[in-house]
GUKELUM-744373 format. One record per residue (C-alpha): residue in one letter; z, y, x. Coordinates in steps of 0.02 Angstrom, whole numbers, padded with zeros to 5 digits, always signed. Layout:
aZYX;...
END
This chain:
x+01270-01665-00154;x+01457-01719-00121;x+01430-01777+00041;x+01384-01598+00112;x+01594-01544+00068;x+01630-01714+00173;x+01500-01666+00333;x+01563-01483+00320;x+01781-01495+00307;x+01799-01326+00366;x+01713-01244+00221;x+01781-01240+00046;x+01694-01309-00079;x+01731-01329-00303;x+01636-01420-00396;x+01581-01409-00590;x+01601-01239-00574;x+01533-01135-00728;x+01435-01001-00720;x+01537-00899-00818;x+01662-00897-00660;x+01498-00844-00542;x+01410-00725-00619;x+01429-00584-00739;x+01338-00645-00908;x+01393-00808-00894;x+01259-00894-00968;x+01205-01078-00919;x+01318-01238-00896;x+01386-01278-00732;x+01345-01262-00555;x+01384-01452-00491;x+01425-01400-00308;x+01458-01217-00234;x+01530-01187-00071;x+01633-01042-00009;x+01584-01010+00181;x+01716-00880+00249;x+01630-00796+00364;x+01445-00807+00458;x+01491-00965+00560;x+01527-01058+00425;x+01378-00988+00346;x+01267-01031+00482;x+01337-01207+00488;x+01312-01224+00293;x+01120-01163+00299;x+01086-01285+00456;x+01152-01444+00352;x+01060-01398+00202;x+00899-01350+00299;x+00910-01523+00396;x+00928-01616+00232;x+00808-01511+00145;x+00923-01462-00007;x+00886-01327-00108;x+01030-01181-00121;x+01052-01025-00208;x+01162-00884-00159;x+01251-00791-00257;x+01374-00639-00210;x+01436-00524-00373;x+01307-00614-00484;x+01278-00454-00574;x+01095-00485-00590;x+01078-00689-00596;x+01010-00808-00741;x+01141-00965-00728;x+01026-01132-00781;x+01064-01262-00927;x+00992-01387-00812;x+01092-01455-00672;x+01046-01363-00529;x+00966-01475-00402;x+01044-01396-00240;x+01218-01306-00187;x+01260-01127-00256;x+01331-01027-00078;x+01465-00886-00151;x+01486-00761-00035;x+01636-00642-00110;x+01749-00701+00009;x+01814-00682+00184;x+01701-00589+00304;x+01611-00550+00169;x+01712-00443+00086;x+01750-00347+00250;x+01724-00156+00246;x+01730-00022+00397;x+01641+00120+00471;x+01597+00209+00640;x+01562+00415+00590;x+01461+00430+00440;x+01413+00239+00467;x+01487+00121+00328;x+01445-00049+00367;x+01495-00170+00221;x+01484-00365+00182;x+01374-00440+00065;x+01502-00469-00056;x+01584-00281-00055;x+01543-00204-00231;x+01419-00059-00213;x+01583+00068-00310;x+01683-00007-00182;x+01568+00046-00034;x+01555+00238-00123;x+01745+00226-00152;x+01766+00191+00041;x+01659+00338+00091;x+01757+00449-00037;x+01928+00416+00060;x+01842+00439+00236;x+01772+00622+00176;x+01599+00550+00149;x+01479+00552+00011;x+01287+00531-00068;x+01284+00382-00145;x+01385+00451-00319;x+01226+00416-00446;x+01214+00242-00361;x+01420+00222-00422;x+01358+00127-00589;x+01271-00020-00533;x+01364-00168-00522;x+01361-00323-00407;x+01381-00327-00207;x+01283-00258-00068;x+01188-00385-00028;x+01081-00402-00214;x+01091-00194-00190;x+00996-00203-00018;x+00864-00334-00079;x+00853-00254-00233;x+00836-00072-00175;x+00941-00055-00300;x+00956+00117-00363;x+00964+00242-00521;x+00962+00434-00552;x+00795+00458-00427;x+00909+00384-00277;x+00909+00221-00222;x+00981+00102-00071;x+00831+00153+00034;x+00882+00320+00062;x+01048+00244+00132;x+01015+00101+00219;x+01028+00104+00431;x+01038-00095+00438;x+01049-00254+00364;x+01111-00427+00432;x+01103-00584+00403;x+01050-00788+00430;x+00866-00869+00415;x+00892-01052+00284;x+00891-01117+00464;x+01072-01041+00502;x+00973-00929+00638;x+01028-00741+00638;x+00926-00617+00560;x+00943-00414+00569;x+00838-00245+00536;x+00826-00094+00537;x+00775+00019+00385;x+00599+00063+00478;x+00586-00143+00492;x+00561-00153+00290;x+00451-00084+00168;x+00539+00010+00015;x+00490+00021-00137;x+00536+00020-00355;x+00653-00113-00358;x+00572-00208-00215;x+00616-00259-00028;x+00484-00322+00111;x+00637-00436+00154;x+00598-00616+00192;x+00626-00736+00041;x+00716-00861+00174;x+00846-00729+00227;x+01011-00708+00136;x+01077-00552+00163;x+01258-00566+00263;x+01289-00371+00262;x+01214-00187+00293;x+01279-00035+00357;x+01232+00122+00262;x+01242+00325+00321;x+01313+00438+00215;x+01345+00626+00204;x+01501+00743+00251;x+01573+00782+00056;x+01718+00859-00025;x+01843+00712-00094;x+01863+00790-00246;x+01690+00846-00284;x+01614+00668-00247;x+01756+00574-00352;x+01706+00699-00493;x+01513+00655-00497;x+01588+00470-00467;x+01676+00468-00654;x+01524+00586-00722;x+01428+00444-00683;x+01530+00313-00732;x+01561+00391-00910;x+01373+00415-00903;x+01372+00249-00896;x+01489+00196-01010;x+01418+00297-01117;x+01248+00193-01152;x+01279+00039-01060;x+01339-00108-01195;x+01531-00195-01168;x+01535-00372-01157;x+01448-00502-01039;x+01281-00420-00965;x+01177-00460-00815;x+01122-00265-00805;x+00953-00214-00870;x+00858-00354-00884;x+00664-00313-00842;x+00606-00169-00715;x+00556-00011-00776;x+00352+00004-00787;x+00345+00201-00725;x+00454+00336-00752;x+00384+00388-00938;x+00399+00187-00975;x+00573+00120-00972;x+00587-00045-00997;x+00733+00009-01124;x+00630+00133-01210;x+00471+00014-01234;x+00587-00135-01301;x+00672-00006-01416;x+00485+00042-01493;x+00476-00115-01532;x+00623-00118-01637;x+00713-00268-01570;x+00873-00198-01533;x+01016-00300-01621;x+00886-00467-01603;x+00969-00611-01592;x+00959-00796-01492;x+01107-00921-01525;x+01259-00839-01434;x+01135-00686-01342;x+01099-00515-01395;x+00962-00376-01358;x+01112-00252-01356;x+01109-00107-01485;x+01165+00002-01361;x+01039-00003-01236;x+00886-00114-01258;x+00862-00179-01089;x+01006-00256-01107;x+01076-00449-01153;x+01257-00469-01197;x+01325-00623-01202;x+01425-00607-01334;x+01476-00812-01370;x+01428-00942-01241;x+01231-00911-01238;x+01148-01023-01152;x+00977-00978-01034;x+00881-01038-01164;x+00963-00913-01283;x+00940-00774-01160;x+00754-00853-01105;x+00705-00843-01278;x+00739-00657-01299;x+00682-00604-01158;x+00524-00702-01180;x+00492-00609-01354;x+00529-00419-01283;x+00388-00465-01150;x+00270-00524-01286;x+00315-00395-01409;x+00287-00242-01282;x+00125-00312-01209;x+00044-00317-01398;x+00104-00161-01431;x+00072-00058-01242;x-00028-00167-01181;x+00092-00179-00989;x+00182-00330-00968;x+00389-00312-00920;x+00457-00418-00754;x+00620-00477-00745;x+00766-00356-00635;x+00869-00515-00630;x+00852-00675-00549;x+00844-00856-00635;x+00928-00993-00544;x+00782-01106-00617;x+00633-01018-00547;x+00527-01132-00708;x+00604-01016-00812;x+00535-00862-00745;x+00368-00960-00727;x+00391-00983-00927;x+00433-00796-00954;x+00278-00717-00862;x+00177-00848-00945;x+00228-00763-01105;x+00092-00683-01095;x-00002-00707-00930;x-00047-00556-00856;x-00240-00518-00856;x-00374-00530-00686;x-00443-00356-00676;x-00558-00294-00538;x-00556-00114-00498;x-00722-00064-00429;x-00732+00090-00331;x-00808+00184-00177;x-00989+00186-00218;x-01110+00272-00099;x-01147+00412-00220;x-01097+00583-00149;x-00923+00576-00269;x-00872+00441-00155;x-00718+00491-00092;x-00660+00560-00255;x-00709+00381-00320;x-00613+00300-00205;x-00444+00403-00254;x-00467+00389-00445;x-00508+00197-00409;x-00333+00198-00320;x-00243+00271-00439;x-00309+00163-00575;x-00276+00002-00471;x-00096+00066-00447;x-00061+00118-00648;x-00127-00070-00683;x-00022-00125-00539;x+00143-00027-00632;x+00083-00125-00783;x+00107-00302-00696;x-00086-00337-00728;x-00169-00461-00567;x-00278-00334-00494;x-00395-00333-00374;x-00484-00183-00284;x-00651-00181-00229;x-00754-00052-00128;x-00919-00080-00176;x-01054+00001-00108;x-01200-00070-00148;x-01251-00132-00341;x-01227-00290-00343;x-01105-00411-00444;x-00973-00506-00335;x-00893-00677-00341;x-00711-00578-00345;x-00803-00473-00495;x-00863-00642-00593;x-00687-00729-00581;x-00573-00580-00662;x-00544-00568-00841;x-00631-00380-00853;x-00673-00267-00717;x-00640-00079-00725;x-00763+00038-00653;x-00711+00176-00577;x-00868+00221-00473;x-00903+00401-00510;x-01103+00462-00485;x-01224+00340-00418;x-01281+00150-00493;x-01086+00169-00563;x-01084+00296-00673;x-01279+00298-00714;x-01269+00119-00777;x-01339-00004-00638;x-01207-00099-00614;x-01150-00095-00805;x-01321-00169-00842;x-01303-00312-00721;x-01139-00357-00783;x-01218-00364-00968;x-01340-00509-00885;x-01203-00589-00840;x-01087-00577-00981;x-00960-00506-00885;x-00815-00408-00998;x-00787-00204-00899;x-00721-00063-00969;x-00802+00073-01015;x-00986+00126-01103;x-01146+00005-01077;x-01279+00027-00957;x-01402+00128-01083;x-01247+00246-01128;x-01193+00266-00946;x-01375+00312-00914;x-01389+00440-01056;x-01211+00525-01007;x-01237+00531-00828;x-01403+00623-00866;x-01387+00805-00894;x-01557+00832-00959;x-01550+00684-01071;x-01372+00742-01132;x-01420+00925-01186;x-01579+00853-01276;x-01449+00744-01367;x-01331+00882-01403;x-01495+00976-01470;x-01524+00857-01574;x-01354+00822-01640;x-01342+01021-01687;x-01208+01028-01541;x-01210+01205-01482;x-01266+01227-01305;x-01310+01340-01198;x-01534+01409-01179;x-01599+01276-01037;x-01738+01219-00962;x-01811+01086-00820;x-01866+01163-00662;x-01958+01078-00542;x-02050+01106-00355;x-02213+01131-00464;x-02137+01222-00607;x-01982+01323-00516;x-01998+01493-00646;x-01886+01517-00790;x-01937+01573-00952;x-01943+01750-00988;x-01802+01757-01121;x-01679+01696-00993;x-01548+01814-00886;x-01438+01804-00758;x-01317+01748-00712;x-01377+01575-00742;x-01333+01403-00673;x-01418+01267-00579;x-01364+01065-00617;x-01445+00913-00515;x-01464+00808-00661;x-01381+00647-00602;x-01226+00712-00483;x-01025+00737-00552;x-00883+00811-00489;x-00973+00969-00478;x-01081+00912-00343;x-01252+00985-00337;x-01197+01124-00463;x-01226+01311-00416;x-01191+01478-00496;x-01344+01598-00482;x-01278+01779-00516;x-01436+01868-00481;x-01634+01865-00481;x-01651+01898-00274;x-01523+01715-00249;x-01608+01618-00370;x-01757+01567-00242;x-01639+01499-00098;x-01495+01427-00234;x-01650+01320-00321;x-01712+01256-00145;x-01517+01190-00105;x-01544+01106-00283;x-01703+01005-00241;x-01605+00930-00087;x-01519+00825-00240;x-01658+00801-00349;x-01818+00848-00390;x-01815+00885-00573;x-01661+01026-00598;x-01577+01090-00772;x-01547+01264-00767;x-01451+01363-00908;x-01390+01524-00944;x-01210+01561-00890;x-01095+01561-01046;x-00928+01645-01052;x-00768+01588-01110;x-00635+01478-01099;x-00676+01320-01006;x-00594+01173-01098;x-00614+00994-01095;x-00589+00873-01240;x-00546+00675-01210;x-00614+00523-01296;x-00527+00351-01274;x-00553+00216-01381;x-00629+00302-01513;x-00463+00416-01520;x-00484+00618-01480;x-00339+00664-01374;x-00280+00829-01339;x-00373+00960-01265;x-00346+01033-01109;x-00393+01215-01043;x-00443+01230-00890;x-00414+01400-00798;x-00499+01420-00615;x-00463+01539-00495;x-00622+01600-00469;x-00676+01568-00644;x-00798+01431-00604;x-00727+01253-00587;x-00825+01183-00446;x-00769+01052-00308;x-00645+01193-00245;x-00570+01216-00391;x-00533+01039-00429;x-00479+00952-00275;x-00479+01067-00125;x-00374+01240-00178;x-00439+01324-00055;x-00478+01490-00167;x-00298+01434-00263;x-00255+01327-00388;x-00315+01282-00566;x-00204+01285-00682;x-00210+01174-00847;x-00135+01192-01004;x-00117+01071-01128;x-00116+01101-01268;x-00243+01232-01260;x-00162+01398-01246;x-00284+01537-01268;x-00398+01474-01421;x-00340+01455-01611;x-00317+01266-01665;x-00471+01266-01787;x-00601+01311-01619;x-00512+01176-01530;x-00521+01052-01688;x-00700+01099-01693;x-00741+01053-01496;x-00644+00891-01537;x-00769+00847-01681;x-00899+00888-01573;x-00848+00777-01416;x-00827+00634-01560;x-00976+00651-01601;x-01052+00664-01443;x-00993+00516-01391;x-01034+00412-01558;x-01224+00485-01545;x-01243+00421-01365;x-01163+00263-01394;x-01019+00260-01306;x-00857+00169-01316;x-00686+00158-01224;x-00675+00309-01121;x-00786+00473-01117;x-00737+00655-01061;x-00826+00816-01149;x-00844+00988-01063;x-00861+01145-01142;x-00858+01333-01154;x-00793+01429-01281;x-00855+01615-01326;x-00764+01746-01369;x-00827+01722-01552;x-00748+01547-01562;x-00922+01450-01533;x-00888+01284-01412;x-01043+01258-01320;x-01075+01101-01230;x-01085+01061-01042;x-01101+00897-01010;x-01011+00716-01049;x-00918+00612-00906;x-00928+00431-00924;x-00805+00397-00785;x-00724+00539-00782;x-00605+00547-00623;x-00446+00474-00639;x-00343+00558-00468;x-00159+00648-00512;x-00252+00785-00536;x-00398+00735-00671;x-00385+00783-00829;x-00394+00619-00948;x-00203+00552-00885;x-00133+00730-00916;x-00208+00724-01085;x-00155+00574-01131;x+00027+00617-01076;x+00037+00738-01206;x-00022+00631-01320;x+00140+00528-01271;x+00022+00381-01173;x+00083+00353-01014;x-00070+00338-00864;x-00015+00149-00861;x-00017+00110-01048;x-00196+00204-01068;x-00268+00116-00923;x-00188-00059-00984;x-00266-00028-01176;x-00443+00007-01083;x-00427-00159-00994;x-00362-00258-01163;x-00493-00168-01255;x-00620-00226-01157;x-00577-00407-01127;x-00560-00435-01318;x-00727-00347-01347;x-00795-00490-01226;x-00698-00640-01318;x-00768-00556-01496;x-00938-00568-01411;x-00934-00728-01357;x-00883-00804-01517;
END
């Protein structure tokens, strides 16, 4: 690698160079060649050479967030803290810095010129140019809501440059091209009072100081899973604060961090990091990803093999008449998993059939609500093929999904429900001990489709024909009053449950997605029954669910009486999983986070499969 200092004079080159000099935890042995272009001609020159003679580099500005190697490094570290690079100005309320300008320094700048915004962003450390690829941020505000545009060279040498609109933002992630090193970027800020903006500056920075360890760090180490799920917070459950690894740390400070605190090697800090991934998967079943960068991309090969993240195909769409919701909750799912680091896959199927992408993933997740989804068809042709999903088999889908079937099991489990009876074209008259009001279910439809509220005698003609458009046996029951609440099952755990209070007292289709009568509200806990009704409900959804068969996830429906009685509804299988469906907000209250409840469902399932199998 010597040769490239004797091809390029003009550029200054070291070599032997420790990582301790280049980046802030210091780990790792030496970097055998690093050059120190001045400027983005030099630059330019330096990438062309190395892109001619096809040797690796790696660029490195504050090194705030990099992973120095034991290994020699096969290729030439490229500093850019120097020179142009270190340049600052601004036109207006434009700042435009270089790559190697600290992010404090950039909000300091702004401070003197009478501008301001970026004060919760004052902690971070490193240079602009990790920042911007980063989207570096903290405190709900990050680098995307102050970026205008970003510069910089191809590995080629050729110029590069965008405009914020040109990328896709995102937690902790850029749409930047991998081949572009970042040069510089101008950011906007606001019009602020000097003294008012240096204030929130040292809030923040004693904020910081606060919580964040001393000594050698590389920042927080993995990326945050969702905002209930720091990565600090999970490694913290796990009680490995204080772990050691030869000269590294998991700081007792703050969990998601490493301190260096006496020459730690990679291997050191590999090795720790390696057992806080492990050790939060078992436990939450989401898997962390690094925030920082290794040098040696085998060693973050080795540290997401530790554990490998499972397949998992989200099914969703359908053709039922709950399609669209089905294609939200599917969504949302996909997304949670996503959040969790798990390799998924979505797929809109709308026909029952099992697909190629289904076969190859570790377990697919249903989230096709009515239809061959929730009724069991496509449950029961996974089962013939052996392939691990989550949620209840085909005969328990079938049984759930059924209303009629579900009140004669309730019946028979001494589950109170409400009088009912099957109506059909041939036999449309009730029996003579029922009143109105009454309502009319199509056995096999969700989401309140195909569910009407019959008030009086003279509607119940035209309300029963609607009903035959969906099927041609219909359950009709008397209307119970109450309080409508709905209890949670999920892997064979009762979670809290939740109240649900409609506008218009009936919580149909309106009432849960469209709002056009107002909004539901939900309270969780229960707010307007004692805790022994609600206990009671609970027992009964348990044992609902254990009486049809059903495992992983199920969703009971009832309404209680003013004398404390819960009387059944109906079961959900797959019950909807959209921001606004009631399983995730019960199991945040139960302190499981959408991601952690949808990961368990997934690990749940897969080792159900591997159990089977054996």
């Amino acid at each position: 690698m010597r040769e490239i200092a004797e091809l390029l004079p003009q550029i200054k080159f070291r070599f032997d160079v420790p990582y301790s000099e280049l980046t802030t935890l210091g780990c790792g042995s030496k970097a055998p060649v690093a050059a120190y272009p001045d400027n983005d001609i030099e630059l330019a020159q330096l990438l062309k050479t190395l892109f001619e003679r096809k040797i690796p580099y790696f660029v490195i500005s504050g090194g705030s967030n990099v992973i120095g190697c034991d290994a020699e490094y096969k290729g030439v570290v490229i500093v850019l803290k120097q020179g142009s690079f270190r340049e600052i100005s601004h036109i207006g309320d434009v700042i435009c810095a270089g790559c190697g300008v600290k992010l404090i320094e950039v909000i300091q700048y702004g401070i003197a010129q009478g501008l301001g915004g970026m004060a919760s962003l004052a902690g971070i450390p490193g240079g602009i140019g990790g920042a911007v690829r980063m989207n570096a941020g903290a405190r709900e505000d990050d680098m995307a809501n102050h970026v205008v545009e970003i510069f910089g060279c191809y590995r080629d040498g050729s110029v590069y440059h965008a405009v914020k609109e040109d990328i896709e933002w995102s937690y902790r992630h850029t749409s930047l091209p991998e081949d572009v090193i970042i040069t510089g970027a101008s950011m906007r800020l606001v019009p602020a009072v000097s003294e008012v903006e240096k204030k929130a500056v040292q809030q923040e920075l004693e904020l910081r100081r606060s919580h964040e360890p001393k000594g050698r760090t590389a920042g927080c180490m993995f990326k945050n899973i969702s905002s209930e799920d720091s990565a600090g917070k999970l490694i913290d459950m796990v009680n490995l604060k204080g772990t050691l690894s030869g000269g590294a740390r998991i700081s007792e400070e703050h969990a998601n961090f490493i301190v260096n605190f006496d020459n730690a090697s990679e291997k050191d800090v590999l090795d720790l990091m390696k057992k806080a991934r492990q050790s939060v998967a078992e436990m939450f079943n989401v898997y962390l990803v690094p925030e920082v960068i290794f040098m040696n991309p085998e060693s973050e090969k080795e540290l997401l093999a530790a554990p490998a993240p499972l397949k998992v195909a989200v099914l969703k769409g359908g053709n039922s008449s709950e399609r669209e919701v089905s294609l939200r909750s599917g969504a949302a799912v996909a997304q949670a998993l996503r959040n969790g680091n798990y390799d998924v896959a979505e797929i809109d199927l709308q026909k029952c059939e099992v697909t190629d992408e289904m076969r190859r993933a570790d377990v697919v997740y249903v989230v096709l609500h009515g239809g061959f989804g929730e009724g069991g068809g496509i449950q029961e042709l996974m089962e013939q093929e052996n392939i691990a999903f989550v949620g209840s088999g085909s005969a328990a889908c079938e049984l759930v999904m059924d209303k009629i079937e579900s009140k004669k099991l309730a019946d028979s489990a001494s589950i109170p429900t409400a009088k009912w009876c099957i109506l059909t074209a041939e036999n449309r008259k009730l029996p003579a001990d029922f009143t109105f009001p009454l309502v009319l279910k199509a056995p096999n439809e969700g989401s309140t489709i195909g569910i009407e509220l019959v008030k009086k005698a003279e509607d119940f003609e035209a309300a029963l024909e609607r009903e035959f458009k969906f099927a041609p046996e219909i359950l009709a029951e008397e209307f119970v009053k109450g309080v409508e609440i709905t209890v949670p099952v999920v892997n064979d755990t009762v979670l809290p449950a939740i109240e649900i209070a409609s506008p218009s007292q009936f919580y149909d289709y309106d009432a849960k997605y469209l709002y056009k009568n107002g909004r539901t509200q939900y309270f969780c806990p229960v707010k307007s029954l004692s805790d022994e009704v609600v206990a009671k409900a609970s027992d009964y959804a348990l044992e609902f669910y254990k009486k049809a068969g059903c495992r992983d996830i199920l969703r009971v429906d009832f309404i209680v009486t003013a004398d404390g009685v819960p009387y059944f509804l109906e079961g959900n299988g797959i019950p909807g999983c959209t921001a606004t469906s009631l399983v995730p907000k019960a199991a945040k209250v139960a302190g499981i986070s959408f991601e952690q409840m949808t990961g368990t469902l997934v690990v749940k399932a897969f080792e159900r499969s591997q159990e089977e199998k054996e």
